[in-house]
C-alpha positions in Angstrom: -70.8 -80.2 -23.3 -69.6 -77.1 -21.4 -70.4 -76.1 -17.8 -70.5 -72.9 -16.6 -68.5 -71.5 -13.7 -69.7 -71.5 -10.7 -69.3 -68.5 -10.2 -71.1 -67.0 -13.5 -73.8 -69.3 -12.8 -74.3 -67.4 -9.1 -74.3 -64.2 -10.9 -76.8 -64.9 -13.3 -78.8 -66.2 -10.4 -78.9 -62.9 -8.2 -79.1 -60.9 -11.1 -82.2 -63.1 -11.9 -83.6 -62.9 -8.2 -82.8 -58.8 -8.0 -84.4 -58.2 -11.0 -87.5 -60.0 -9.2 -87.8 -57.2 -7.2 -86.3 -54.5 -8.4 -85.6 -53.3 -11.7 -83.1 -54.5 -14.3 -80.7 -51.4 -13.3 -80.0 -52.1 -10.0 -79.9 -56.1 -11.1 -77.0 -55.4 -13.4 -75.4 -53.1 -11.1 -75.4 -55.5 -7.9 -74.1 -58.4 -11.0 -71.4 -55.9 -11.9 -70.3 -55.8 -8.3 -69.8 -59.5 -7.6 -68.3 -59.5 -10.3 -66.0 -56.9 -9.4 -65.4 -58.4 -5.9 -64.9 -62.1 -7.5 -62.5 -60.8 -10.4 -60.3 -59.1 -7.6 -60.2 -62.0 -5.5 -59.0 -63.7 -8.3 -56.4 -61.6 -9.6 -55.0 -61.1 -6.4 -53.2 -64.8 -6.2 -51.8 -64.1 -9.9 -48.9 -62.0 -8.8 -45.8 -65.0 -8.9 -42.3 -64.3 -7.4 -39.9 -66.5 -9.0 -36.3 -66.7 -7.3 -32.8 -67.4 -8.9 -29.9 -68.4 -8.2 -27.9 -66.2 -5.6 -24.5 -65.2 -7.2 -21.8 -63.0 -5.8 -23.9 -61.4 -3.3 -26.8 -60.8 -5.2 -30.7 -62.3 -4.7 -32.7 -61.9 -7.9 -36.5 -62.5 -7.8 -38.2 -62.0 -11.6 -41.8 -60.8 -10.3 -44.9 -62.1 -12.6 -48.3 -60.3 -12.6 -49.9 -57.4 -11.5 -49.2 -55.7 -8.4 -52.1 -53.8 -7.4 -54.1 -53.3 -4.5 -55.6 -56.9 -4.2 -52.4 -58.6 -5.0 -50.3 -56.6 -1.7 -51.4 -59.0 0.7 -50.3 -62.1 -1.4 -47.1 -60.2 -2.9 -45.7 -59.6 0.8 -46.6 -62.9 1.7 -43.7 -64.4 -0.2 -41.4 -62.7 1.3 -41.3 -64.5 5.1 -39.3 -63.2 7.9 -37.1 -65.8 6.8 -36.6 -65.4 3.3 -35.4 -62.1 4.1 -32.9 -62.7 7.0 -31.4 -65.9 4.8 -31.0 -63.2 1.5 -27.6 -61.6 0.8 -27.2 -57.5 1.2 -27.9 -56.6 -2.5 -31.4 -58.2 -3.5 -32.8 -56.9 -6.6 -37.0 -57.2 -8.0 -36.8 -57.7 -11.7 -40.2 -56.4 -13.2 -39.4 -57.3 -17.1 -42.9 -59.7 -16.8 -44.8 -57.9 -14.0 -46.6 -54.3 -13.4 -47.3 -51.8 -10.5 -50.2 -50.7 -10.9 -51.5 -48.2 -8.1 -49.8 -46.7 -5.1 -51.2 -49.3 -2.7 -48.0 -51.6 -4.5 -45.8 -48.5 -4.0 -46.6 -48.9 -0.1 -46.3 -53.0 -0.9 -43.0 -51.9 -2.2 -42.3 -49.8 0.8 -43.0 -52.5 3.7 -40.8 -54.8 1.9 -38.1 -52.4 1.7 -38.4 -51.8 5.2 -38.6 -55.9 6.2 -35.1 -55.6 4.0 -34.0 -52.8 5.9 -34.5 -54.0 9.8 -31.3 -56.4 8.5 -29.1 -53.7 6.9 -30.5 -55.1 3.3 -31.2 -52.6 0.2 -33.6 -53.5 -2.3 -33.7 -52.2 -6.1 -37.0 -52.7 -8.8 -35.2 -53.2 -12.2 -36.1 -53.9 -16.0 -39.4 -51.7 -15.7 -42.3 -51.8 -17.9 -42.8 -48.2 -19.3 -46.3 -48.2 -17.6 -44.5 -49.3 -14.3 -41.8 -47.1 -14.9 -44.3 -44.1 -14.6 -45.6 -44.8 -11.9 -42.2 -45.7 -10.1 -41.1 -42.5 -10.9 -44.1 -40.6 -9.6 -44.0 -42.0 -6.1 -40.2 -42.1 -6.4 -40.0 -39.7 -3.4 -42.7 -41.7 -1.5 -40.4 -44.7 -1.5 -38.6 -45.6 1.8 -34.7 -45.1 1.5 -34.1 -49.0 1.6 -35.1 -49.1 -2.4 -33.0 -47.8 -4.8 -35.4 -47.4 -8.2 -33.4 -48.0 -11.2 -34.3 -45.6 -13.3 -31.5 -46.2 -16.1 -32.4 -46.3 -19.9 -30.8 -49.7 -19.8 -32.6 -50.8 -17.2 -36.4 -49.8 -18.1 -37.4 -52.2 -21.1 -38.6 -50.0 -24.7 -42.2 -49.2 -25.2 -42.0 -51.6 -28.8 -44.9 -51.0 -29.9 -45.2 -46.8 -30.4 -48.1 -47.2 -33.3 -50.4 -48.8 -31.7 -53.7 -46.8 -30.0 -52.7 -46.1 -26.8 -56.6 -47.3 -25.9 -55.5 -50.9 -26.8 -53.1 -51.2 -23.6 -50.8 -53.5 -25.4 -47.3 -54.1 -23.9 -44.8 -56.7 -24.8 -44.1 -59.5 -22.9 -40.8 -61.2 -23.7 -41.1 -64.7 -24.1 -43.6 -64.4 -27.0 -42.4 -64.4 -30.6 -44.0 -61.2 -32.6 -41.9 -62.0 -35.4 -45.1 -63.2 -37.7 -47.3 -59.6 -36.6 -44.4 -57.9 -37.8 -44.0 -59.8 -41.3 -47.8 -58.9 -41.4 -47.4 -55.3 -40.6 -44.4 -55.0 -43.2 -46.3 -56.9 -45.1 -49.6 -54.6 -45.6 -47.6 -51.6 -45.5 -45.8 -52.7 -48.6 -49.4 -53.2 -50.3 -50.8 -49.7 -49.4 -47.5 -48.0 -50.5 -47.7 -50.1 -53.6 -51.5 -49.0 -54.3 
């Protein structure tokens, strides 16, 4: 047998007690809004900075997750005073798994370029999703002179997957195999052309 979340089971609840004595409107609003509030809160822990190895000079940190404006806190967080004193000159963000998704991770973006900067330190965002890229390269003059955006064709990953409906918000991410979608794909396209 399944439970339910707590959570869920707090919003069915008030959603229960509103509708008491109001209407059912303002009941699904107010459920909508803890919900709101409780899906932020959650998503806000999800962003993950994973180091590597230092070589030659270099820190790399592959960022995981959304940045947006309820991950900030978290995001700078992981950066202590004394990660940043101990890292060498060059440290680079590699954003191949994770997104910026508002201008509150810009100014994220910018307060850890500036922690970087106090200690002669330049930072640079690599390996951009094309969503992230966009962004980036909007607020590219809002960014504090400590971060160097790569903006290189190399460097910003391919938007793979041009026939899709751009409603469906799909990206790659690239440690899963699409090899069998694709097969599929080819595959029903060989049918209707066939037809």
């Amino acid at each position: 047998m399944q439970q339910i979340r707590r959570m869920d089971a707090l919003v069915i609840l008030t959603v229960t007690l509103v509708t008491l004595f109001t209407d059912l409107a303002t009941a699904v609003a107010v459920g909508m809004v803890i919900s709101l509030f409780y899906f932020a809160l959650e998503t806000s822990s999800a962003v993950q900075v994973v180091p590597r190895e230092p070589s030659e000079g270099v820190q790399i940190y592959d960022v995981h997750g959304t940045l947006f404006f309820g991950s900030t806190s978290h995001f700078l967080e992981l950066f202590p005073e004394a990660v940043v004193k101990k890292d060498p000159e060059d440290v680079r963000l590699v954003f191949e798994t994770g997104h910026v998704a508002d201008f509150s991770a810009v100014q994220a973006l910018n307060k850890l370029g500036e922690r970087y900067g106090v200690y002669g330190k330049r930072l640079t965002l690599e390996k951009l999703m094309p969503k992230t890229h966009r962004v980036l390269s909007r607020a590219q003059g809002l960014l504090v002179e400590e971060i160097t955006l790569s903006l290189d064709e190399q460097m910003v990953l391919p938007n793979l997957e041009p026939e899709l409906p751009s409603h469906l918000h799909i990206e790659r991410v690239p440690s899963v195999d699409f090899s069998y979608v694709e097969r599929r794909r080819s595959h029903s396209r060989d049918e209707s052309d066939s037809a």
